[in-house]
N, C-alpha and C positions, 0 to 999 in steps of 0.2 A: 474721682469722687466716690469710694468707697467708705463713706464713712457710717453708713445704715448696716445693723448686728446683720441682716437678712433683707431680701425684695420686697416692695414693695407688693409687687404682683406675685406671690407664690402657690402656685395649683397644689400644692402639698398639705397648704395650712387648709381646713376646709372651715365652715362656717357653721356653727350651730344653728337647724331652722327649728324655730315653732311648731307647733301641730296645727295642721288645719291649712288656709292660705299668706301666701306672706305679704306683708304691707310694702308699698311700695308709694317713693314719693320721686313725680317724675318733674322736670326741670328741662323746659324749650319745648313742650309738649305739642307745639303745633309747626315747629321743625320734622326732617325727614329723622331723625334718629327718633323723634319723640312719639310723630305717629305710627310709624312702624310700631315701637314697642307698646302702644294701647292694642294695635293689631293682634299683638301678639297676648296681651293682659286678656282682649273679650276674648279667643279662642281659648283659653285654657283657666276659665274663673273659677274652676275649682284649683288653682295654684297660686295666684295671684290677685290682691286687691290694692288697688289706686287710691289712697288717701288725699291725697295733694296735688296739683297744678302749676308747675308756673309756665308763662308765655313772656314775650318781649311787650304787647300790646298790640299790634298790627293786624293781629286775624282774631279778633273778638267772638265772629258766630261760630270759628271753629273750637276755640276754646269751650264757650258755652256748648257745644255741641258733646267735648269730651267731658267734661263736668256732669253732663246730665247724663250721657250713657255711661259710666264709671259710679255715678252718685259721688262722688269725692265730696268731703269734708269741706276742702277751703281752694280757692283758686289765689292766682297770683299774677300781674301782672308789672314789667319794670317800668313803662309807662304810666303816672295817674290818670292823666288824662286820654288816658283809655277807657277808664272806670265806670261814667256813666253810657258809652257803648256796650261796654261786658255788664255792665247791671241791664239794660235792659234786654242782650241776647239771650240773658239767663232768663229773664222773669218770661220771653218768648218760647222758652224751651220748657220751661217746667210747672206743674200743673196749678191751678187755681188751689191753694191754703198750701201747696209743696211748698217747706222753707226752703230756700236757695244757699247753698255754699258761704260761708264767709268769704269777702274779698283782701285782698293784701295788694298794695300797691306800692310803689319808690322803687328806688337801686337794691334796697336792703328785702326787700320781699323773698327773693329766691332765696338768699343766706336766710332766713328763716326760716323756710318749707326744710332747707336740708338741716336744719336739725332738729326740726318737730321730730314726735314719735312715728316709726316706721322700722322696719328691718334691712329695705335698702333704698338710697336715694341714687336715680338714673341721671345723671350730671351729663344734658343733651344740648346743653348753649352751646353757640355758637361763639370763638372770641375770647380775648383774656379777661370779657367779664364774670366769664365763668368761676374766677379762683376763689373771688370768697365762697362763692356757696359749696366748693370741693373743700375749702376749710373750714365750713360750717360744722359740715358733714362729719370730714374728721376727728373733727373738737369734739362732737357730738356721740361718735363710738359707733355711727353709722356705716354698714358696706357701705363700698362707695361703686357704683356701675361709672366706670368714667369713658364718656365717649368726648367729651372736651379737653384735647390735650395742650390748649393753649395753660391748662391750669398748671398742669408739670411742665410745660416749657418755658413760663415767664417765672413761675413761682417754685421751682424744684426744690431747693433746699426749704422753702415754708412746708411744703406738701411732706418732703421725707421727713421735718423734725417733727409730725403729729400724725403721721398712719403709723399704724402696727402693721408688723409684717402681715401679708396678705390681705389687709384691710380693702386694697382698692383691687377689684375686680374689672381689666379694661376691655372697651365694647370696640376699639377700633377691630377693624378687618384681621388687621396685620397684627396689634397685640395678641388680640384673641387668637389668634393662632400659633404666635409662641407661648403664649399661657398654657395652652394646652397639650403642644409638643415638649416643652418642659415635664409636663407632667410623667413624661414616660422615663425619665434618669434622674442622677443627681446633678446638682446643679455644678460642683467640681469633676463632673465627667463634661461637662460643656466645653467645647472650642470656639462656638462661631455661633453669633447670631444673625441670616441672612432673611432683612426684608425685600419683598416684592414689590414692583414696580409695574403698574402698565404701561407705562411712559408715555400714558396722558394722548391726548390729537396728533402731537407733532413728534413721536417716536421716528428715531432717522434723519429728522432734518438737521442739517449745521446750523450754528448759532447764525450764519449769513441769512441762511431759508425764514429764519425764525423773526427778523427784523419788520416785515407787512403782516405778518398775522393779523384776523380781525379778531375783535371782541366772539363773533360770532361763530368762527371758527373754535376759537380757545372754549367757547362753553358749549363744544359739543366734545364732549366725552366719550371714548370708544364703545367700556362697559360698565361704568355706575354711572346711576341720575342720584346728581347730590346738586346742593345749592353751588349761588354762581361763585361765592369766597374759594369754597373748598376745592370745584372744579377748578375753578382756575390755579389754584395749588398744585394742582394736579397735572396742568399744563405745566409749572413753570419747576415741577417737582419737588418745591418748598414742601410739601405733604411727606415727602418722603426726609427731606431734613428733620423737619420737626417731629416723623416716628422714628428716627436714630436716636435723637436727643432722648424723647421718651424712653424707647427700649433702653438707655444706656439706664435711666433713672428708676425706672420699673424693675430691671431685675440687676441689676449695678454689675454690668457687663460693660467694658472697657470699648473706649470708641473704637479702638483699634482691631475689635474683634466682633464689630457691625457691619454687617456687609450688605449692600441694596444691588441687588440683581433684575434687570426690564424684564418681564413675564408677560406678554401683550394679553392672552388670554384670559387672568385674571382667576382663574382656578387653585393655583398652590398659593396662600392668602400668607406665607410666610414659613421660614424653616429653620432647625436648629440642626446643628451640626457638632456630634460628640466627640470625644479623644480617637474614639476607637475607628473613626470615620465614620458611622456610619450619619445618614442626615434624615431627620423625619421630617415630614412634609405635613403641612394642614390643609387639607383642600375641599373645597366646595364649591359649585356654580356660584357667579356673582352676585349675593344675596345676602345683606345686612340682618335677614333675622334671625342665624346661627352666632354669633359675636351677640347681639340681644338677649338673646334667650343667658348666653354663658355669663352674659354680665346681670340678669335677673333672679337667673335660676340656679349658678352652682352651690353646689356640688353636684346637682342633680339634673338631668337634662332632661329638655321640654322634646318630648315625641313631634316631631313632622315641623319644627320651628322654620327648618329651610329646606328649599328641594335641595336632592341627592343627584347623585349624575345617571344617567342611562350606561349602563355598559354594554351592551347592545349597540351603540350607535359607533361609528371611531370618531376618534378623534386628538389631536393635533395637541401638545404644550411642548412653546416654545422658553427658551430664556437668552437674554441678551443680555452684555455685559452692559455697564452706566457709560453715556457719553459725558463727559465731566467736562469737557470746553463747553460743548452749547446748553447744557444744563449743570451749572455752578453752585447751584444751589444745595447741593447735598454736602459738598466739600464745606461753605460758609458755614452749614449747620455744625457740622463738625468742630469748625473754628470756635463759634463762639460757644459751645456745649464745653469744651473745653474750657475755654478762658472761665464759664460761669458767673456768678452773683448777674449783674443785670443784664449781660450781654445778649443771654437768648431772651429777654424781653424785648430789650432794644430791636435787634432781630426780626422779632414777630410783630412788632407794633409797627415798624419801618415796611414790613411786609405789607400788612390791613393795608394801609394808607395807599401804598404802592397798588395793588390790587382795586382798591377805589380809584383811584386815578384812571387806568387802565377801563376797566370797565366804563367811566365815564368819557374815554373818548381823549383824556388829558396826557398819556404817556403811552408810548410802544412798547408790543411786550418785551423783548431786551431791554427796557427801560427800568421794567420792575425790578430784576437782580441787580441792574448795575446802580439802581438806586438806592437800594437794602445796601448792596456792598459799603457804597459813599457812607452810607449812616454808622454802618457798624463800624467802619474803619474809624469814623471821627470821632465815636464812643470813646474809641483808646481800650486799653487793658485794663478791667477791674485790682486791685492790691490785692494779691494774694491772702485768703485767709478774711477778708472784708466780711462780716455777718451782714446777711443782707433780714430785712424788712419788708412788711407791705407798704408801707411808707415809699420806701427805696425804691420798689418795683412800678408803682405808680408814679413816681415822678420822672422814673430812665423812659418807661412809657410817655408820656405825655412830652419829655422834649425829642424822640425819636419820632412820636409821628408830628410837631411840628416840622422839625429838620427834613424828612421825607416830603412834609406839602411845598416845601420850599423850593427844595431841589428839583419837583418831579413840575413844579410852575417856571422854572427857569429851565428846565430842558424846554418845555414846551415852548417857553420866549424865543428861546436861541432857534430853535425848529424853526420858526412861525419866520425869522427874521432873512 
């Protein structure tokens, strides 16, 4: 899939800023990526201002909470019936004759924030409901901050036929750190792009060990606090599938020259590897608001966005190759990144589903890949050269996570029997 003149993601092209602070329209803002980055907006108001809002609907006072300390323009919720909660935590939060923010409500609310006026829109949903608003965005002429890589992994060819090179600036861990080890060659001096791994709770265990895991187990994560979807991605390393797919798409680097390596410490956040051999490393203690700050603020970096390491102190970075039998998941990604048009939807929506299951108590975790397997196999192989649509992508969704509740209800029968 080289068919984009240049990357998506390229640290070379830089972005024209404004004078003064830049606009910023944030999206899942009462998620962990979204309040990080207000964290990061009130520290540094002479570089950045908050125009916009959106949330799913479920934490109201916090939303009203960021509204009012941001002063934003307009909130947004994908919930309506949210609406009159978040009307009244706002009229709670702001002062007697303070007019209150416009509200926006429906599915289509965020695809409208992201292409209101702004300079960059922080694309921090969680889920492949993310992708209109990452093609809002682009439609729009907007950076694009993308920490929602379900939007390049269900929607890859939508997203490349309407970014301009460099347009989309990405907030994951692991992006932002080849964004920015890129930065140091040309991009035909490249040989290898090698993502890191923590390998999640159960690093080391055989796929046998892996069969009793609890829920409770799997969402304790060694070293990020992220919600329970992503963690648990993290356990089952679908996380790390779906940032192959990404990186393949973001800088259009051949699967066969993506390489994920277990790093339990968490420190070198990803690395490139050049002709000449030499391999630059991005590292930082485990801390989301250096990838923030790169996705709000480049070209230009925010002073103190994340702690630095102690050199003074020792310390310890290991790497371990991928167990590929008891974590499968990176090789499937592989599969269906290749095959393309709906397959990595199919994929990631066969995933959700799988993931809800599990967390609810309804599948074991071996259950979750071998049941993404069953879906994606039954997909079958897209026809080469297929134009795909959002049309196309929402319907391979919706019969992938039926087929997944299916499946993952009929393991549980046969279990039970």
């Amino acid at each position: 899939m080289s068919d984009s003149p240049a990357p998506l993601a390229d640290p070379h092209l830089l972005f024209d800023t404004a004078d003064g602070r830049r606009d910023l329209v944030i999206l899942g803002s009462t998620g962990s990526i979204g309040t990080q980055a207000i964290d990061l907006v009130l520290r540094n108001p002479d570089r950045f201002r908050v125009t916009a809002l959106s949330a799913a609907g479920g934490r109201t006072a916090l939303l009203a909470e960021q509204a009012h300390l941001l002063r934003v323009n307009t909130v947004a919720v994908a919930d309506p019936g949210a609406v009159p909660a978040l009307r009244e935590a706002l009229r709670e939060r702001y002062g007697a004759g303070e007019p209150l923010p416009e509200i926006l409500a429906g599915p289509d609310a965020a695809a409208t924030l992201a292409a209101s006026e702004c300079h960059t829109v922080l694309n921090g949903i969680t889920g492949s409901i993310g992708l209109a608003p990452t093609l809002a965005a682009l439609k729009a002429g907007r950076t694009l901050a993308l920490a929602n890589k379900e939007s390049l992994i269900v929607g890859g060819p939508l997203v490349k036929a309407l970014a301009a090179p460099g347009q989309i600036i990405p907030v994951d861990s692991e992006h932002a750190a080849l964004f920015q080890a890129l930065a140091a060659g040309k991009r035909a001096d490249v040989r290898k792009l090698v993502v890191t791994a923590s390998g999640g709770p159960f690093r080391g265990r055989t796929r046998e060990e892996l069969a009793d895991v609890t829920r409770e187990q799997a969402l304790t994560h060694p070293t990020w606090a992220m919600g329970p979807v992503i963690t648990i991605n993290s356990a089952t390393l679908v996380n790390k599938g779906l940032e192959v797919i990404e990186a393949h798409l973001l800088y259009d680097i051949p699967f066969d020259r993506i390489e994920v390596v277990v790093h339990p410490q968490s420190y070198v956040h990803s690395m490139v590897e050049f002709t000449d051999g030499s391999t630059l490393a991005q590292a930082t203690p485990p801390d989301m608001g250096g990838p923030i700050a790169i996705g709000l603020g480049w070209p230009e970096r925010v002073p103190d966005a994340a702690p630095a390491f102690d050199w003074t102190k020792a310390s310890t970075w290991e790497f371990f190759p991928l167990d590929t039998e008891a974590f499968p998941s990176v090789g499937l990604a592989r599969h269906v990144g290749t095959l393309g048009s709906t397959a990595p939807a199919v994929f990631n929506a066969a995933n959700e589903e799988c993931v809800d299951a599990f967390l609810a108590g309804r599948l074991p975790f071996n259950g979750i890949m071998d049941t993404v397997t069953a879906v994606v196999t039954e997909h079958g192989t897209p026809a080469p050269g297929t134009p795909l649509s959002l049309a196309d992508v929402l319907e391979a969704e919706t019969w992938a996570r039926a087929r997944a509740r299916e499946l993952s209800a009929k393991a549980t029968a046969e279990a039970r029997a």
